[in-house]
C-alpha positions as CSV (number, residue, x, y, z in Angstrom):
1,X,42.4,33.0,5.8
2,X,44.7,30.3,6.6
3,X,47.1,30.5,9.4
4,X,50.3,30.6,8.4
5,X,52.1,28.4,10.6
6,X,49.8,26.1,8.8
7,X,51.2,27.1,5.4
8,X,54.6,26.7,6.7
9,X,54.2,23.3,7.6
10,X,52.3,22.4,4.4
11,X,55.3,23.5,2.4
12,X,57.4,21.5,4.6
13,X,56.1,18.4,4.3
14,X,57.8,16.0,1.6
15,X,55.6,14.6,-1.3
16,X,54.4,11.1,-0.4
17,X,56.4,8.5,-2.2
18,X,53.4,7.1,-3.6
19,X,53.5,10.2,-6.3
20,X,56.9,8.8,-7.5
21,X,55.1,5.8,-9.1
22,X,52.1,6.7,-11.2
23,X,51.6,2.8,-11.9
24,X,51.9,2.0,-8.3
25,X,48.3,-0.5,-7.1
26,X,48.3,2.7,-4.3
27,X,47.6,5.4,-7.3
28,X,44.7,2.9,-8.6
29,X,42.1,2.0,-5.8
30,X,38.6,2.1,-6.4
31,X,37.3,5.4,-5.1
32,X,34.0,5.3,-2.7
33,X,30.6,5.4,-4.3
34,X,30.1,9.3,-3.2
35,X,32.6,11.1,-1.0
36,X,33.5,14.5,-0.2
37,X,37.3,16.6,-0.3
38,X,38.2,19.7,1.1
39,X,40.3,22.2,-0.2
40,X,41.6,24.4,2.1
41,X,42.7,27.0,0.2
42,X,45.0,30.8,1.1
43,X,41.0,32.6,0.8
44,X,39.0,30.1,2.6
45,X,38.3,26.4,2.7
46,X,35.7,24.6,-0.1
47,X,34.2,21.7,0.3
48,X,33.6,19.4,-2.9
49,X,31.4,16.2,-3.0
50,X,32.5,13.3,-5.6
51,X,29.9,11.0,-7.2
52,X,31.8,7.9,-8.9
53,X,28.3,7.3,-10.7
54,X,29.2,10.1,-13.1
55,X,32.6,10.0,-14.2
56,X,34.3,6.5,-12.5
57,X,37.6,7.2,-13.9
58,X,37.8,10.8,-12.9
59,X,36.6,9.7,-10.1
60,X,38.9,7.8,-9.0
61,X,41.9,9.5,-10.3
62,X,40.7,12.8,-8.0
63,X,40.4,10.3,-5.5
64,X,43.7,9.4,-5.3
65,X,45.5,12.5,-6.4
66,X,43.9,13.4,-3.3
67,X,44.9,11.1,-0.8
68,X,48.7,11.2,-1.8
69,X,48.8,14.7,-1.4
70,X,49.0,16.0,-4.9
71,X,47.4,18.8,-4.9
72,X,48.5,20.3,-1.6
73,X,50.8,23.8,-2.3
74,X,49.2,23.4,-6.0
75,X,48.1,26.7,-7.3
76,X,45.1,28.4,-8.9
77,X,47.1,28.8,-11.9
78,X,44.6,29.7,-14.4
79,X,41.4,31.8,-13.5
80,X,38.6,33.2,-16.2
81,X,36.7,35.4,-13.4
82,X,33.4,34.5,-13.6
83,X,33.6,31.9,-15.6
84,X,36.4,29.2,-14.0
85,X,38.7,28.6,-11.9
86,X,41.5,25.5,-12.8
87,X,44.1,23.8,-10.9
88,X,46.5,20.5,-11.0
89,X,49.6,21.1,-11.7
90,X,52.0,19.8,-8.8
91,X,54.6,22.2,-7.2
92,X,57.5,19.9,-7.3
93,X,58.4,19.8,-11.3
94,X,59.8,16.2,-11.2
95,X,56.4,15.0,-9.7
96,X,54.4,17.3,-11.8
97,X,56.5,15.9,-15.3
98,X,56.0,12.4,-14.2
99,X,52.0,12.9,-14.3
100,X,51.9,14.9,-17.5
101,X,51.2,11.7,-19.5
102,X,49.7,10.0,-16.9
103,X,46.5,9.8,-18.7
104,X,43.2,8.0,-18.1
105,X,40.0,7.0,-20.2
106,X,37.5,9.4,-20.8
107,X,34.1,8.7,-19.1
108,X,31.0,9.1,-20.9
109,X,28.5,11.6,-20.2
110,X,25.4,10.8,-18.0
111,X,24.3,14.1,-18.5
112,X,25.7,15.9,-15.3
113,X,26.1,19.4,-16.6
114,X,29.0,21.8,-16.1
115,X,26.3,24.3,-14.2
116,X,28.0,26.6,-11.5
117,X,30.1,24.4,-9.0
118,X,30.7,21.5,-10.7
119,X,34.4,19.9,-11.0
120,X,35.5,18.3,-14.5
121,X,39.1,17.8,-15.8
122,X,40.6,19.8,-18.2
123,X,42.2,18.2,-21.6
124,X,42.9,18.5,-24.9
125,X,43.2,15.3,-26.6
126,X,40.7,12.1,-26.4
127,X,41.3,9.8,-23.9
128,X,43.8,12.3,-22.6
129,X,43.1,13.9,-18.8
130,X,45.5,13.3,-16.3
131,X,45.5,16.0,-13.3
132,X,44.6,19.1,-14.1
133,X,40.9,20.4,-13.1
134,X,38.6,23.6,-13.2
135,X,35.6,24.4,-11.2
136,X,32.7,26.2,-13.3
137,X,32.2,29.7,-11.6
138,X,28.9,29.5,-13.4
139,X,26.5,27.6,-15.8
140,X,29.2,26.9,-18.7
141,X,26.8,23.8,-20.2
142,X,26.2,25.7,-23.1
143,X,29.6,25.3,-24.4
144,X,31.3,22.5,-22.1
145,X,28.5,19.6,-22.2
146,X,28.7,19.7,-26.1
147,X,33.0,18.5,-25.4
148,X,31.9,16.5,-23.5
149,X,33.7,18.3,-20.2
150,X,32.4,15.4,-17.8
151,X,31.5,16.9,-14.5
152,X,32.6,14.2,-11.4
153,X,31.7,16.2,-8.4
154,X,30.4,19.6,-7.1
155,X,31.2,22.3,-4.8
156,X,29.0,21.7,-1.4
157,X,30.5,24.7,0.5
158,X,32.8,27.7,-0.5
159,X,31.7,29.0,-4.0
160,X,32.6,32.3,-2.2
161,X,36.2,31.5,-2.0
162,X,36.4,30.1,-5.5
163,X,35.1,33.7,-6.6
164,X,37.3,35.6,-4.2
165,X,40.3,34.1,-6.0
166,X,43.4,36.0,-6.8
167,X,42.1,36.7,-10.9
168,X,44.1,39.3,-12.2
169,X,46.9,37.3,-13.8
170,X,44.0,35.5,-16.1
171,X,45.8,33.2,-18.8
172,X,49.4,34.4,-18.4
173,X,50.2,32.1,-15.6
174,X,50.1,29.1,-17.6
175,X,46.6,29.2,-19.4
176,X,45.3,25.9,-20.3
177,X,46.9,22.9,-22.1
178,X,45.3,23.5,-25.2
179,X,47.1,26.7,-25.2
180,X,50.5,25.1,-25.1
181,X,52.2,27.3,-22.9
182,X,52.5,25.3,-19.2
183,X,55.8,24.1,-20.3
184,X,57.3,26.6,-17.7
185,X,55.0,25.6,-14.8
186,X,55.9,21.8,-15.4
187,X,59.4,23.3,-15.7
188,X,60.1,25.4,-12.6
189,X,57.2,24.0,-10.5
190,X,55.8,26.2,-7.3
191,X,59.2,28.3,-7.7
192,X,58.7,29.6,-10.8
193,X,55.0,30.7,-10.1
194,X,56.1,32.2,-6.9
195,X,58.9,33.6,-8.7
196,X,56.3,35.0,-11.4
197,X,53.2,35.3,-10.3
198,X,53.2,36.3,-6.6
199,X,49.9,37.0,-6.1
200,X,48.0,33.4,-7.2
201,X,46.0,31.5,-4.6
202,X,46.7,28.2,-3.6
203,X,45.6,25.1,-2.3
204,X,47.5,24.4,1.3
205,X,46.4,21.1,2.0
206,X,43.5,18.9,0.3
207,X,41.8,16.3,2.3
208,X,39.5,13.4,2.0
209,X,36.6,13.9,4.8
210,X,36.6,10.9,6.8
């Protein structure tokens, strides 16, 4: 469990300006060939190791999502227990509208599969992620590799806290974007989740390991 004084601060913190320009050079550097984030999260922390080799541009993206602070206060929005676990949407709606079309090019497939613990981004379109990822709770290649759903990393510590995730509230908090019904997350942001759906996990701080 996360201390929280910690969480305090994390919600005091203002976004880094660098989220306020998507085309900014600082929202586009090359990530590191392999490298690993942590997520420490209201259940736990998780530890998630990125290879660029498998999906550059998501790679990269993640990469610095991550080290502007995007997905710190972000909740775990939509949860299929068992199945997935997705997250990406920023708590401050201005941010989180500004990166809703923020898209990047989809990566081919170098056959990674979306087995238990592996991180792809969610989409709906061609050509058409931007922030929002799930983990795989457990072997979902069947029907994900077929998409292709291209996996850019995997969980190397904490699959326990991805499965001890606050579930119960299933698609209603937002479901996915092919569902067409986050227009009130983008809207109201953190507030209106809070407001809504008390209960969801979140991420309090995500970190590139140094």
């Amino acid at each position: 469990m996360i201390p929280a004084l910690l969480v305090c601060l994390a919600c005091m913190q203002q976004p880094d300006p660098a989220l306020r320009h998507p085309d900014s050079p600082a929202m586009h550097e090359r990530a590191p060939d392999t490298f690993q984030v942590t997520l420490e999260t209201s259940k736990g922390t998780v530890a998630i190791e990125v290879h660029r080799d498998w999906a550059p541009h998501g790679a990269d993206r993640f990469y610095n999502l991550v080290r502007h602070g995007f997905y710190d206060g972000a909740r775990f929005f939509r949860i299929r227990p068992g199945t997935w676990v997705q997250f990406g949407i920023n708590g401050d709606p201005a941010i989180a509208s500004l990166w809703r079309t923020q898209t990047i090019p989809d990566d081919p497939w170098h056959g990674i599969s979306n087995d238990r613990g592996t991180i792809a981004y969610a989409f709906k379109d061609p050509n058409g992620r931007t922030t929002q990822v799930f983990i795989n709770l457990k072997d979902n290649s069947a029907t994900h590799d077929k998409e292709p759903f291209v996996p850019f990393g995997r969980v190397v510590r904490g699959m326990d806290v991805l499965d001890a995730l606050y579930a119960e509230y299933g698609e209603k908090a937002g479901g996915g974007i092919r569902a067409g019904k986050q227009d009130p997350v983008f809207a109201g942001g953190n507030a209106y989740l809070e407001r809504n759906f008390p209960k969801l996990d979140y991420i309090v701080r995500a970190e590139i390991v140094r």
